[in-house]
MILOLO-683613 format. One line per field, with one value per residue: residue in one letter; x, y, z of N, C-alpha, C in turn. Coordinates in Angstrom, 3 decimals, always signed. Example, Ala and Ser with C-alpha at 12.3 -4.5 7.8 and 13.67 -1.06 7.14 Angstrom:
% MILOLO-683613
rest = [a/s];
n_east = [+13.190/+12.850];
n_north = [-5.690/-2.250];
n_up = [+7.800/+7.080];
ca_east = [+12.300/+13.670];
ca_north = [-4.500/-1.060];
ca_up = [+7.800/+7.140];
c_east = [+13.200/+12.900];
c_north = [-3.300/+0.030];
c_up = [+7.800/+7.870];
This chain:
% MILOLO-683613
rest = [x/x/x/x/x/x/x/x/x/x/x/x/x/x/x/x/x/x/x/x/x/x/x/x/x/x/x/x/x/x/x/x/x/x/x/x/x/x/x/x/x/x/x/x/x/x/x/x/x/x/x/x/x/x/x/x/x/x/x/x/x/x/x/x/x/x];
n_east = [+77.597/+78.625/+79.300/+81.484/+82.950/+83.565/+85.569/+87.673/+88.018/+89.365/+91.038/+93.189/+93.910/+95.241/+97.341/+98.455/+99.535/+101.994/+104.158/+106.804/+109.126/+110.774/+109.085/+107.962/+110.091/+110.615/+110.792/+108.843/+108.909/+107.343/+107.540/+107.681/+105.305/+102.565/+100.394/+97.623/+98.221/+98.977/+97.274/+95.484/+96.790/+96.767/+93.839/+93.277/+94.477/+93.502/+91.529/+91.823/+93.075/+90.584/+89.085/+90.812/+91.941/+91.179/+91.273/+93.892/+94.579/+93.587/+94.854/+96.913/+97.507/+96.518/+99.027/+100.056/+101.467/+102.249];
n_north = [+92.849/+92.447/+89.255/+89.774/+92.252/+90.993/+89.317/+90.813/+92.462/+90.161/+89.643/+91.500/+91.784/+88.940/+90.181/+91.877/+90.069/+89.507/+91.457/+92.727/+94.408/+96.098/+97.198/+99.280/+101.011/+104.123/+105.129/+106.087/+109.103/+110.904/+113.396/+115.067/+115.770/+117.490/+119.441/+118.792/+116.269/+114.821/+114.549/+113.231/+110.755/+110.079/+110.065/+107.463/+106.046/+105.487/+104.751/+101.830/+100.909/+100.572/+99.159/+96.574/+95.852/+94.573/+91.758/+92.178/+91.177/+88.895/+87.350/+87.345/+86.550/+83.894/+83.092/+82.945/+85.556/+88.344];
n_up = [+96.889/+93.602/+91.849/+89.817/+91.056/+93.781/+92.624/+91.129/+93.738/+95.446/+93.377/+93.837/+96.635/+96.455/+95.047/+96.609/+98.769/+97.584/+97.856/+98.934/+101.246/+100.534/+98.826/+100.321/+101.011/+100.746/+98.528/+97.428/+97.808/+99.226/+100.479/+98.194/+97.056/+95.923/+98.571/+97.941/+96.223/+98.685/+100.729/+98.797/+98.787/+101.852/+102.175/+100.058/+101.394/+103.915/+102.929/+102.265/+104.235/+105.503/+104.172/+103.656/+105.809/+108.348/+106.928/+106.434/+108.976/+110.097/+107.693/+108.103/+111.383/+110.954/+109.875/+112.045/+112.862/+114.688];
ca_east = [+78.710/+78.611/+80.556/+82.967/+84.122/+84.030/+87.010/+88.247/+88.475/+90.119/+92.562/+93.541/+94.525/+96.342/+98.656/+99.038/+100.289/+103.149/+104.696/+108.049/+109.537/+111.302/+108.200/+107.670/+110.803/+110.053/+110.974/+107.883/+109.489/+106.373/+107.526/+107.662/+104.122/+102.084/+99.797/+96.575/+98.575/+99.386/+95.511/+94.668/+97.188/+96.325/+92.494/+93.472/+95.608/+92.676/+90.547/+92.658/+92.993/+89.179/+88.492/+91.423/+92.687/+90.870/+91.338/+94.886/+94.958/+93.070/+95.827/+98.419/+96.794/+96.448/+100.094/+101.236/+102.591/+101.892];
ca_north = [+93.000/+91.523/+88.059/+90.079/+92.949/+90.178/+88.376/+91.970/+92.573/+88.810/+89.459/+92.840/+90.899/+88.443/+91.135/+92.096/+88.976/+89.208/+92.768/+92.836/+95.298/+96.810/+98.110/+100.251/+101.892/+105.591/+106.105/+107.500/+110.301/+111.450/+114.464/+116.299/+115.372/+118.658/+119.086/+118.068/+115.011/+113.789/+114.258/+112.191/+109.473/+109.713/+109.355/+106.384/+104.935/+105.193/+103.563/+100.446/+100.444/+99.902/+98.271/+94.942/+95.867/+93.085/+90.932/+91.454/+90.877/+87.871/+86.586/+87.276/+85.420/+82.546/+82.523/+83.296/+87.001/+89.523];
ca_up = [+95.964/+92.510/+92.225/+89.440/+91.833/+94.102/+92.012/+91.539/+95.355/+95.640/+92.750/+94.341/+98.082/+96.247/+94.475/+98.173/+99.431/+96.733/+98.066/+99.596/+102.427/+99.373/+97.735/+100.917/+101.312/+100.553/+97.187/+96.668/+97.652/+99.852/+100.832/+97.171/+96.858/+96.686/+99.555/+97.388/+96.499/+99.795/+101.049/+98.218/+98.578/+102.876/+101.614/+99.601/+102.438/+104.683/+102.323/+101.950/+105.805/+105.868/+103.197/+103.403/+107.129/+108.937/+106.287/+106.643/+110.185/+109.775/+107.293/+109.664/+112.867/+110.198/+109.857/+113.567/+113.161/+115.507];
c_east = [+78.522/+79.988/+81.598/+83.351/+84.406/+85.591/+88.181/+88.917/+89.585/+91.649/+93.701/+94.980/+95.283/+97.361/+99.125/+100.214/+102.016/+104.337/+105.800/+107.996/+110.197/+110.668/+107.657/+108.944/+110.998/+110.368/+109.964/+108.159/+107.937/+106.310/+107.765/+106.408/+103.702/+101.034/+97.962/+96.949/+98.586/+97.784/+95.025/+95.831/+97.155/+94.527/+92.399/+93.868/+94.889/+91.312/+91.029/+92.040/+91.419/+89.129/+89.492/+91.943/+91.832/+91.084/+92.843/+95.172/+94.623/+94.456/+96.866/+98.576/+96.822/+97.707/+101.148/+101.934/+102.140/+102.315];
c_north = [+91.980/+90.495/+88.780/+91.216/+92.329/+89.577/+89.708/+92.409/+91.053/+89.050/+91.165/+92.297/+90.236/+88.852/+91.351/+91.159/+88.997/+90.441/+92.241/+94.526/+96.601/+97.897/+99.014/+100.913/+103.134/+105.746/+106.651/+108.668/+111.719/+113.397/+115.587/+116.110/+117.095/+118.431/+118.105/+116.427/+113.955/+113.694/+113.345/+110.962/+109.005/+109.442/+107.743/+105.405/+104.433/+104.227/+102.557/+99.901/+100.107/+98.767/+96.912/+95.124/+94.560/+92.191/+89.967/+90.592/+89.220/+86.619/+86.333/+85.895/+83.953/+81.852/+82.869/+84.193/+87.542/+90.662];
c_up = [+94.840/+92.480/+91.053/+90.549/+92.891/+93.813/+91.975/+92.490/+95.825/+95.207/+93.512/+95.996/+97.699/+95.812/+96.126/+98.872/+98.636/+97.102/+98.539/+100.634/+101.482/+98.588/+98.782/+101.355/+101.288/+99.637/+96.865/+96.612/+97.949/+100.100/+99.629/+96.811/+96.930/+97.326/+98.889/+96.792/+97.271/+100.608/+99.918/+98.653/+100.337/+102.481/+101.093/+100.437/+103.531/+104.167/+102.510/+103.306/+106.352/+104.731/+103.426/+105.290/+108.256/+108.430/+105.988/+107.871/+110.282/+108.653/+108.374/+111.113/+112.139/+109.674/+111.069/+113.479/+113.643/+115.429];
């Protein structure tokens, strides 16, 4: 990985850290999605979940949440 999508991938996690409980409440409003929508935004969701999902876990354990 090049050291900018490096910083890229960094500055990305730290937007993460800043979320609230708020910004997942469903207004997305999932369910008017049309079906090619919601396969892309479960595609996307599964990306994430590889791509930062240890990384979160790893934060987590580093601040005692289970």
């Amino acid at each position: 990985m090049r050291s900018e999508d490096a910083r890229t991938e960094s500055k990305k996690f730290e937007d993460l850290q800043h979320l609230t409980p708020e910004d997942f409440d469903g207004h997305t409003e999932f369910h008017r999605l049309t079906a090619e929508q919601k396969l892309m935004w479960l595609s996307q969701a599964a990306q994430f979940a590889v791509l930062y999902g240890g990384a979160l876990a790893k934060e987590s354990n580093k601040k005692g949440v289970r």
